[in-house]
DRENDRENRO-288957 format. One record per residue (C-alpha): residue number from 1; residue in three letters; z, y, x. Coordinates in nm, 3 decimals, decimal comma. Layout:
N
<NUM 'ALA' <Z Y X>>
...
***
This chain:
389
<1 'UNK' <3,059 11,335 6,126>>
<2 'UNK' <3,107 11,506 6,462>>
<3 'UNK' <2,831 11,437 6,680>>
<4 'UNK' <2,800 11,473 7,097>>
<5 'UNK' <2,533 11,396 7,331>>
<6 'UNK' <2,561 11,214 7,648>>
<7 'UNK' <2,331 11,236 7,931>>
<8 'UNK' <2,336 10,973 8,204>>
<9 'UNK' <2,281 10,574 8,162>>
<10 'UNK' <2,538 10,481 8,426>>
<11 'UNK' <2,847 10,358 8,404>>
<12 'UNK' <3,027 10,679 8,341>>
<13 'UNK' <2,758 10,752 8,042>>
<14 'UNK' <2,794 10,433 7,923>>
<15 'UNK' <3,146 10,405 7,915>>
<16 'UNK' <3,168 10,776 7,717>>
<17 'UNK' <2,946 10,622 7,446>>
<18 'UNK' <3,187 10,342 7,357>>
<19 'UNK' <3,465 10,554 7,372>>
<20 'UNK' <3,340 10,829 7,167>>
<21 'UNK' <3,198 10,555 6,919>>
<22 'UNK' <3,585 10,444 6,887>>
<23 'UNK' <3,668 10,818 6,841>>
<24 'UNK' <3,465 10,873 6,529>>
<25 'UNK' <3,183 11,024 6,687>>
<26 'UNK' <2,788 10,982 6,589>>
<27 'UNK' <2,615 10,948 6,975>>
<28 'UNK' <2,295 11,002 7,142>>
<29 'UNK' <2,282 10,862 7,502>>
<30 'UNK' <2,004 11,013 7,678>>
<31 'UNK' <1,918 10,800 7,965>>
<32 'UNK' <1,650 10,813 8,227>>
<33 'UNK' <1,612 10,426 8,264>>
<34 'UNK' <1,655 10,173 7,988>>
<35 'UNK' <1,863 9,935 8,172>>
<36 'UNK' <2,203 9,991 8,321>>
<37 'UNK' <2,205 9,920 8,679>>
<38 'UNK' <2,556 9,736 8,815>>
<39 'UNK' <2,555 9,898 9,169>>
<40 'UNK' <2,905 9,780 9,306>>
<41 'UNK' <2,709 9,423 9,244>>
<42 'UNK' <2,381 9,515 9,409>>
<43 'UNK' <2,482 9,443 9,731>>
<44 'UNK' <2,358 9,069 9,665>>
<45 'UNK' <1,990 9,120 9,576>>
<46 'UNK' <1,883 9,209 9,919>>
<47 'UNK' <2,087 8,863 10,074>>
<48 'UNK' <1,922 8,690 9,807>>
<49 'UNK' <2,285 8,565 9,622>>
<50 'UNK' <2,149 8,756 9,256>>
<51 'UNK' <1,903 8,855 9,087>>
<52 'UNK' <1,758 9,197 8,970>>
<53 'UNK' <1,832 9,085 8,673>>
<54 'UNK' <2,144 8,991 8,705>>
<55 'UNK' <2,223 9,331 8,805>>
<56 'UNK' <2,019 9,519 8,521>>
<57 'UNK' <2,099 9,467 8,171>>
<58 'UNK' <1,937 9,655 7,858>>
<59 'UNK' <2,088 9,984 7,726>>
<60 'UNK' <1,934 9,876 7,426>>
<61 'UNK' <2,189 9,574 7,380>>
<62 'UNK' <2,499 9,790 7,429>>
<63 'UNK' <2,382 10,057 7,201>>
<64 'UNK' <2,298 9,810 6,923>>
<65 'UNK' <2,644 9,654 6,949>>
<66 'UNK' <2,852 10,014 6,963>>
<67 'UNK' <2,635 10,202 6,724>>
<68 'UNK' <2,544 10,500 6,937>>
<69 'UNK' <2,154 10,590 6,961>>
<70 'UNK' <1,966 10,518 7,291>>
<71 'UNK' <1,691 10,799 7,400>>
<72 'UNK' <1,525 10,712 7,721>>
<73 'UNK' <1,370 11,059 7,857>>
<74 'UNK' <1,475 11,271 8,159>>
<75 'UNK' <1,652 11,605 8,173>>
<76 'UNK' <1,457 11,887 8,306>>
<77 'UNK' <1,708 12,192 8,239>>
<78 'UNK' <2,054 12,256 8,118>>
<79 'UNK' <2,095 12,630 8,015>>
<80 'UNK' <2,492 12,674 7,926>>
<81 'UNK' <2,499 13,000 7,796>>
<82 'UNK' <2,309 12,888 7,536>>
<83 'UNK' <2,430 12,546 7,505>>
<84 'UNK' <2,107 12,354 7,549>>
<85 'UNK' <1,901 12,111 7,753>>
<86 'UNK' <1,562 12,078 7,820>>
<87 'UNK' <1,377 11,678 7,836>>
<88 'UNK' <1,037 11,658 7,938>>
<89 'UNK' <0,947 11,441 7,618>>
<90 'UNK' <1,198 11,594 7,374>>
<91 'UNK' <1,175 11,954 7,465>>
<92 'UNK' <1,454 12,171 7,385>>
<93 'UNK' <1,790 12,031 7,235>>
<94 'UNK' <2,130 12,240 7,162>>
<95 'UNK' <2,429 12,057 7,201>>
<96 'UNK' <2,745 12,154 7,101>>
<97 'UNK' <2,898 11,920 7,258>>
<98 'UNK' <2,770 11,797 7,562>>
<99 'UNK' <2,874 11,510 7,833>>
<100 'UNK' <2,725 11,543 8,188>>
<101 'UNK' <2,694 11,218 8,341>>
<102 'UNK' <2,400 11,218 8,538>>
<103 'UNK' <2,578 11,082 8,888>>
<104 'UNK' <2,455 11,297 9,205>>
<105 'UNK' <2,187 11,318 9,408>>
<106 'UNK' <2,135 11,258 9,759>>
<107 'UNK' <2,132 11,487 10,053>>
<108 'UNK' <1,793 11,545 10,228>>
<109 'UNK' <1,773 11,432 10,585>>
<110 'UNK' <1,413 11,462 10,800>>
<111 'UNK' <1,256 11,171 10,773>>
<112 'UNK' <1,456 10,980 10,493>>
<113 'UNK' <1,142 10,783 10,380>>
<114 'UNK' <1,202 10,548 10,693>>
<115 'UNK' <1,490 10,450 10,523>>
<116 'UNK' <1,595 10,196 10,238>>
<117 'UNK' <1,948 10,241 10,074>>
<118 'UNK' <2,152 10,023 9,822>>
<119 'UNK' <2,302 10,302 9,657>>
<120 'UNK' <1,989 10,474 9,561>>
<121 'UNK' <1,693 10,393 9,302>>
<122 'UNK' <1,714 10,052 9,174>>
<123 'UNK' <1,370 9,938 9,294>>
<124 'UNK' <1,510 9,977 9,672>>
<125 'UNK' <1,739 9,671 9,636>>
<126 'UNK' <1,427 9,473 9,649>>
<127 'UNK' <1,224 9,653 9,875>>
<128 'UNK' <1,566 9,582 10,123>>
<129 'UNK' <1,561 9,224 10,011>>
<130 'UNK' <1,168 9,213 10,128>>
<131 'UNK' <1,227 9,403 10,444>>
<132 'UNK' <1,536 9,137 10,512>>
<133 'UNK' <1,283 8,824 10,420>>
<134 'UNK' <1,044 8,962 10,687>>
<135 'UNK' <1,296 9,003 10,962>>
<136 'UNK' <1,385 8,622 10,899>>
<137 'UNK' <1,057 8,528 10,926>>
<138 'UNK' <1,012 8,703 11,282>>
<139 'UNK' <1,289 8,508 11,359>>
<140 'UNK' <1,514 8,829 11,573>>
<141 'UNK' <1,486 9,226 11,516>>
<142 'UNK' <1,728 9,536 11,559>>
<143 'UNK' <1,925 9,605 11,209>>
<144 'UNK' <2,050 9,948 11,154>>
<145 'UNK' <2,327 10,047 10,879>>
<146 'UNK' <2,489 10,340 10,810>>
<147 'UNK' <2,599 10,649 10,622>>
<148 'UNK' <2,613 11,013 10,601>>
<149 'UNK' <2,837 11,262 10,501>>
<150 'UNK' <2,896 11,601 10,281>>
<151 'UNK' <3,074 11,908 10,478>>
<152 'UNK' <3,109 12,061 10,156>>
<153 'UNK' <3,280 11,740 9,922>>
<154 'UNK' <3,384 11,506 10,126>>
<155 'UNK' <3,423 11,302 9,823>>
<156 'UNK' <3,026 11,248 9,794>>
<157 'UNK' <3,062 11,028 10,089>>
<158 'UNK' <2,992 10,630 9,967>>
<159 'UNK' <3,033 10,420 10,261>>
<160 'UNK' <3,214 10,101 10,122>>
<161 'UNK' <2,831 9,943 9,975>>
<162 'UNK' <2,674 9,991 10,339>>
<163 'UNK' <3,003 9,777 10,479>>
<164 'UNK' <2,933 9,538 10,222>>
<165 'UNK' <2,584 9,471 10,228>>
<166 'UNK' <2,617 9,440 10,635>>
<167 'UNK' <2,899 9,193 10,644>>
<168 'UNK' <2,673 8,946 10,382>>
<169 'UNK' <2,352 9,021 10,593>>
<170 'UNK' <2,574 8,927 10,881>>
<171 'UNK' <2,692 8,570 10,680>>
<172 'UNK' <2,293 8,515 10,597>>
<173 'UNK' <2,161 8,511 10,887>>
<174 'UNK' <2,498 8,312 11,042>>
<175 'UNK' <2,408 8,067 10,767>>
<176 'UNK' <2,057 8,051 10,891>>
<177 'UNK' <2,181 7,960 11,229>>
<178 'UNK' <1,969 8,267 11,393>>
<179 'UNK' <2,281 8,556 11,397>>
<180 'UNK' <2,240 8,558 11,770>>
<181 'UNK' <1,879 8,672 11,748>>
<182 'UNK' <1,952 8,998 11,607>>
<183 'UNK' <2,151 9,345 11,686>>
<184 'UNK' <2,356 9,472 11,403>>
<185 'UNK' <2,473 9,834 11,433>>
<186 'UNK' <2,671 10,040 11,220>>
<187 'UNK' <2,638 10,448 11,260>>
<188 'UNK' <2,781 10,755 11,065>>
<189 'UNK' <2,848 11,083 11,136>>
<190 'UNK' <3,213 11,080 11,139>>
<191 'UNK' <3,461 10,963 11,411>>
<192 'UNK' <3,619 10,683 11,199>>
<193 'UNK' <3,415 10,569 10,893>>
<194 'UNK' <3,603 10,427 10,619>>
<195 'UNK' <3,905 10,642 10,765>>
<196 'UNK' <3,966 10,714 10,398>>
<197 'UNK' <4,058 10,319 10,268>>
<198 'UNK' <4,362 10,410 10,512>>
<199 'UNK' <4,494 10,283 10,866>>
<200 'UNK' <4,528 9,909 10,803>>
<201 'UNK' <4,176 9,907 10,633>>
<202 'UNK' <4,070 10,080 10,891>>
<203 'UNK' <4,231 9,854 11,136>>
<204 'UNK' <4,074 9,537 11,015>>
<205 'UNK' <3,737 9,625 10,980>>
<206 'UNK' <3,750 9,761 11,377>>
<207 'UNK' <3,869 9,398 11,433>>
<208 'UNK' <3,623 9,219 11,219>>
<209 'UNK' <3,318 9,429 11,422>>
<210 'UNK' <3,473 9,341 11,705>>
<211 'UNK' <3,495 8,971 11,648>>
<212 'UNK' <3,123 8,959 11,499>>
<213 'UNK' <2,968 9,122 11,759>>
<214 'UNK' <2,857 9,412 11,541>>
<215 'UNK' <2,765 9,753 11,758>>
<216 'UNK' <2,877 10,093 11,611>>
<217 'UNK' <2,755 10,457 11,704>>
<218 'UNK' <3,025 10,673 11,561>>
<219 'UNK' <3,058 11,091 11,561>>
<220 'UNK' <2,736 11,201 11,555>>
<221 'UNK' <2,539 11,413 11,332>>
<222 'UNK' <2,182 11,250 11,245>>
<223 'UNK' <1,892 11,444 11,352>>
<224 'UNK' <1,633 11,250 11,157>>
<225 'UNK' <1,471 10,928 11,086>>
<226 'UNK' <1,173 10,768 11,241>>
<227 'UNK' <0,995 10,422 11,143>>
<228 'UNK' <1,160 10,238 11,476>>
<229 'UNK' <1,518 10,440 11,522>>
<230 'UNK' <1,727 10,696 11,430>>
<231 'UNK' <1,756 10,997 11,615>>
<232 'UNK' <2,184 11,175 11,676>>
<233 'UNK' <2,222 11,561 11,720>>
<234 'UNK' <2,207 11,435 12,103>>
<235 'UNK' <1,865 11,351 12,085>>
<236 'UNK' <2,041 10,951 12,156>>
<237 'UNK' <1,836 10,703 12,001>>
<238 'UNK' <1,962 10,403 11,780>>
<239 'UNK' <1,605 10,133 11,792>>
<240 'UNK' <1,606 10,007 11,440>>
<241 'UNK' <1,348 9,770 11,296>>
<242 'UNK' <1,501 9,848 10,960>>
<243 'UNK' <1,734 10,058 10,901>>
<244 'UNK' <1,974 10,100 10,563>>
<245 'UNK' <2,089 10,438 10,481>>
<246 'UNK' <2,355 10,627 10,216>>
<247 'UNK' <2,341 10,949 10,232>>
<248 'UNK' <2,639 11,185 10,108>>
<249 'UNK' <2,620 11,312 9,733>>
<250 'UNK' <2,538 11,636 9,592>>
<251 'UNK' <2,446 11,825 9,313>>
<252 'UNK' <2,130 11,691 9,128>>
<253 'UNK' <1,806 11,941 9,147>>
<254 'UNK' <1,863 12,028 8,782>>
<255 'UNK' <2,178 12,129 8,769>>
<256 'UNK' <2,204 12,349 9,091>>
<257 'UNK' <1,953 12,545 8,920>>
<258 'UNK' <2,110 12,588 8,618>>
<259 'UNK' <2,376 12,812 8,497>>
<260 'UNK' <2,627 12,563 8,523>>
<261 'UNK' <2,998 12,632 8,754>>
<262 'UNK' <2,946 12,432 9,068>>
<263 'UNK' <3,122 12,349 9,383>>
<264 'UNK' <2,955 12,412 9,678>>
<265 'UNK' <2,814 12,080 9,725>>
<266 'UNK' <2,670 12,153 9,345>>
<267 'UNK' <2,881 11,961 9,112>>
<268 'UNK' <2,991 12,049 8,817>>
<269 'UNK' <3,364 12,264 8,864>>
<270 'UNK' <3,608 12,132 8,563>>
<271 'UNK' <3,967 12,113 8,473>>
<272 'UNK' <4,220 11,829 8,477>>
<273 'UNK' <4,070 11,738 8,080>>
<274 'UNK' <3,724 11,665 8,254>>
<275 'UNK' <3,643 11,991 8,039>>
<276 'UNK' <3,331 12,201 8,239>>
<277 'UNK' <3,480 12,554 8,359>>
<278 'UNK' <3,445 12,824 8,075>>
<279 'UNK' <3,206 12,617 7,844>>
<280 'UNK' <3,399 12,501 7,540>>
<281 'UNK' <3,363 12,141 7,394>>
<282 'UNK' <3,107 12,046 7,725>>
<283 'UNK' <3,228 11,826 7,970>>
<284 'UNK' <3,120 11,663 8,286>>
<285 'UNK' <3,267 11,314 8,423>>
<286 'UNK' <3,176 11,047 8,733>>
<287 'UNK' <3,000 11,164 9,014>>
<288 'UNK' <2,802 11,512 8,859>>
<289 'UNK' <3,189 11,593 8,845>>
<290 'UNK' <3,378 11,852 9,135>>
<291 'UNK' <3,669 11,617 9,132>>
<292 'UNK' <4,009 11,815 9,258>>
<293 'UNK' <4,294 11,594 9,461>>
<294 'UNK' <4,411 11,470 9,769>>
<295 'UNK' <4,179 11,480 10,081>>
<296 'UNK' <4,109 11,095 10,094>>
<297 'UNK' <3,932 11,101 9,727>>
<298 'UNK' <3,671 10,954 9,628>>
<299 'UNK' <3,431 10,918 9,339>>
<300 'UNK' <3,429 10,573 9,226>>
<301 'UNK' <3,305 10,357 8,900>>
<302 'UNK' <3,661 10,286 8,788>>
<303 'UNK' <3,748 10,679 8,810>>
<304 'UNK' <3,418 10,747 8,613>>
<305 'UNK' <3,531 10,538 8,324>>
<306 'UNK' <3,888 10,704 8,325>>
<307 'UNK' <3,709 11,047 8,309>>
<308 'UNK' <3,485 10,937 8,016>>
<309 'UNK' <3,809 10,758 7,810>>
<310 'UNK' <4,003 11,090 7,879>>
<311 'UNK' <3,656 11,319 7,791>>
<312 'UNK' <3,639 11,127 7,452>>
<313 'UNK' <3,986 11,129 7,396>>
<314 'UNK' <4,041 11,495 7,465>>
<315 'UNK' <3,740 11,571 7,241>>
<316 'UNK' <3,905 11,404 6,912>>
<317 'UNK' <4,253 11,566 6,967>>
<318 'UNK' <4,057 11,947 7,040>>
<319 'UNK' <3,882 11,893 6,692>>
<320 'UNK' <4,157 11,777 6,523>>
<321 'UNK' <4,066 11,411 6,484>>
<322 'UNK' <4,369 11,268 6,639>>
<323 'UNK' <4,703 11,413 6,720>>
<324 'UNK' <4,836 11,385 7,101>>
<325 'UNK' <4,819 11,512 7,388>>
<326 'UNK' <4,514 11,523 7,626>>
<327 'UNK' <4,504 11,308 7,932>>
<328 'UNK' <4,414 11,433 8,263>>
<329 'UNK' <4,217 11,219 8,537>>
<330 'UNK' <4,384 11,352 8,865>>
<331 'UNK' <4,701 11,102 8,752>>
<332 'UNK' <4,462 10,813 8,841>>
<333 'UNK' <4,289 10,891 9,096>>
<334 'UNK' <4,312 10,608 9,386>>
<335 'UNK' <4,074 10,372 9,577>>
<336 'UNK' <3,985 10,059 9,464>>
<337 'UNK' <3,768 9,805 9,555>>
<338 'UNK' <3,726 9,407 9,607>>
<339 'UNK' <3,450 9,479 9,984>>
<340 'UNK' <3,306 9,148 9,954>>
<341 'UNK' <3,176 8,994 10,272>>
<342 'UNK' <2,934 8,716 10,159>>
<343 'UNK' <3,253 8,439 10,241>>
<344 'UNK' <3,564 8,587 10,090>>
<345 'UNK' <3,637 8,944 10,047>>
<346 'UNK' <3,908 9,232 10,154>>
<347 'UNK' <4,101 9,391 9,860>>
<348 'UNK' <4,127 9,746 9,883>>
<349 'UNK' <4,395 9,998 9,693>>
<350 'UNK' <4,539 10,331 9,797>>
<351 'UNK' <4,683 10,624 9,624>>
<352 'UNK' <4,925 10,886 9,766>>
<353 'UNK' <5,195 10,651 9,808>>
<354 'UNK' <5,076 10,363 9,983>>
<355 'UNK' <4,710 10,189 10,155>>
<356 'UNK' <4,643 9,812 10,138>>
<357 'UNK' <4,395 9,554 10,221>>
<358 'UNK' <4,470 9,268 10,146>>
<359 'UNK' <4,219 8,978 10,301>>
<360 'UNK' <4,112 8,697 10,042>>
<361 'UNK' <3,904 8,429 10,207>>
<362 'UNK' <3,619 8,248 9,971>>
<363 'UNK' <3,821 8,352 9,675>>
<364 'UNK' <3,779 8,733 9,694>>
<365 'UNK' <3,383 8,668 9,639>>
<366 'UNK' <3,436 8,465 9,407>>
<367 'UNK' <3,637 8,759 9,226>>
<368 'UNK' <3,398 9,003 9,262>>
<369 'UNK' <3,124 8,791 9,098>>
<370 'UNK' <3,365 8,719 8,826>>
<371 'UNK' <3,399 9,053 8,833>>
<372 'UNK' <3,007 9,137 8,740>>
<373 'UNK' <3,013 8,930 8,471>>
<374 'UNK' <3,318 9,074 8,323>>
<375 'UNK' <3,128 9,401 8,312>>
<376 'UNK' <2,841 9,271 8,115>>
<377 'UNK' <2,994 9,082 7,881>>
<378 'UNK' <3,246 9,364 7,791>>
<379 'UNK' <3,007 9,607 7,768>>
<380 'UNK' <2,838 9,420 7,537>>
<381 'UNK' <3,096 9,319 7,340>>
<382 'UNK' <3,127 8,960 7,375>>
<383 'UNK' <3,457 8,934 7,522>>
<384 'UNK' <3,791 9,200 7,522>>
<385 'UNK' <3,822 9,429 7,782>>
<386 'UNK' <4,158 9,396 7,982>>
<387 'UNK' <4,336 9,750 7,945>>
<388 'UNK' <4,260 9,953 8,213>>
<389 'UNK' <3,968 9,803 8,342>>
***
């Protein structure tokens, strides 16, 4: 039986071992973290609306149920002119064929440790959910949100999870009856944030900070972090008595230092097939991925799971397990999203023809929590996945 090893426990990873389990294939996931972490649904854990474990389920559930092996342990090296990897408990592997899905890192900014984000380790969607109970409990503060951004991939940028997480802060503490106590600002780097969802998106987000009272400080380059503020290019100050950050994506440690084909933002250059640059029968898929298209791109879960279908597809038909042709990712490449906003939601879709958001009051949040549990239970195995998603 062909075999292929998968690195990454996200949802590109986990999507290429159920695929390549259909295809035939015998697969090792090599994961850093037993669990899979949900993060378009971890906006809620730090507004108190789910649970850690809701958002968390066991790698060791979905690998029992597809037949691929599970090996928690963390990459240290990936040498590709000799086709191997290096984990600090398994030593030295050699992999013919080889899936990159380790996600991205995040860029370094002075004084980063001031700062909580939703989009980075799991564990910080509770210390955010603490840092939110103690501003409650003081009754009023200054609440800082934003994101920064990648000169060199644009695409690294994640933005949508800071809006998200704001507007159902913003609902909380409306609930509460204690909104007017506090300042809620957004920042970012760039002139228009979000510019990318396109101009009606755009549009209606500048109208629903406007209506909520929400403060922005847009088009500056951050300086650095403190424990009270964040500091512009300007040397303006932003007083923060928490402040929740994203930065931009880039390569991880491990594989700028390898001898991998990278961008300059250090992912991971490959063709239309999601095949790595001049490395046969490797591939690299989701964010670790250089991803090639039109200038408002961007790497999301749903294109992750198209890359690892098409990886796992591609694979079968290049050994000769299936007949067909291979299926490039760059023909589905589009934004889409369901931004929740604690009471209803915005629906989000744009590819190069056309940009939409369409509003959906109470029901849209609703939708993305039916949503979540769609993911698990498919995943899993309990119920049929709808094509395409």
């Amino acid at each position: 039986m062909n075999s292929v090893v998968i690195i990454g426990g996200g949802i590109a990873g986990v999507e290429a071992a159920i695929y390549y389990r259909k295809e035939g294939f015998e697969v090792e996931l090599i994961s850093e973290r037993s669990y899979v972490f949900i993060y378009p649904i971890a906006i809620w854990i730090p507004v108190r609306t789910a649970r850690f474990e809701d958002v968390a389920f066991s790698l060791d559930d979905i690998a029992a149920r597809h037949g691929f092996k599970l090996i928690v342990d963390e990459v240290l090296d990936i040498q590709a002119s000799n086709k191997t990897i290096i984990l600090k408990d398994g030593g030295i592997r050699h992999c013919n064929h080889l899936i990159i899905a380790t996600g991205a890192a995040k860029m370094k900014h002075k004084g980063l440790e001031h700062t909580l984000s939703i989009c980075g380790a799991p564990e910080q969607s509770i210390l955010l959910r603490e840092k939110i109970d103690t501003l409650i409990a003081k009754g009023s503060g200054k609440i800082a949100f934003g994101f920064g951004g990648n000169p060199n991939d644009p695409s690294g940028v994640r933005g949508g999870p800071g809006f998200e997480l704001f507007f159902n802060l913003h609902h909380r503490l409306t609930k509460l009856g204690i909104r007017d106590n506090f300042e809620m600002t957004f920042f970012a780097p760039m002139a228009k944030p979000g510019a990318r969802m396109g101009p009606k998106a755009l549009k209606l987000i500048e109208m629903m900070f406007k209506r909520n009272r929400f403060g922005t400080h847009y088009g500056k380059k951050i300086k650095c972090f403190e424990s009270n503020g964040v500091i512009f290019e300007d040397d303006s100050r932003l007083e923060s008595d928490m402040t929740m950050f994203i930065p931009a994506g880039n390569g991880s440690e491990f594989i700028i230092k390898s001898d991998l084909p990278l961008n300059n933002a250090g992912f991971i250059k490959i063709n239309n097939f999601c095949e790595i640059e001049g490395i046969e029968s490797w591939y690299a898929i989701g964010d670790a991925a250089a991803l090639e298209g039109p200038d408002w791109k961007a790497k999301q879960g749903h294109i992750a799971e198209v890359m690892a279908r098409n990886a796992a597809h591609n694979s079968a038909i290049s050994l000769g397990l299936k007949s067909g042709e291979k299926k490039t990712y760059q023909d589905h490449l589009n934004i889409l999203c369901v931004m929740d906003m604690g009471n209803g939601a915005g629906f989000v879709y744009r590819n190069n023809k056309k940009a939409l958001l369409i509003p959906m009051p109470i029901f849209g949040h609703w939708l993305k929590i039916g949503w979540g549990w769609y993911y698990k239970l498919s995943k899993i195995g309990y119920i049929p996945r709808i094509p395409g998603m």
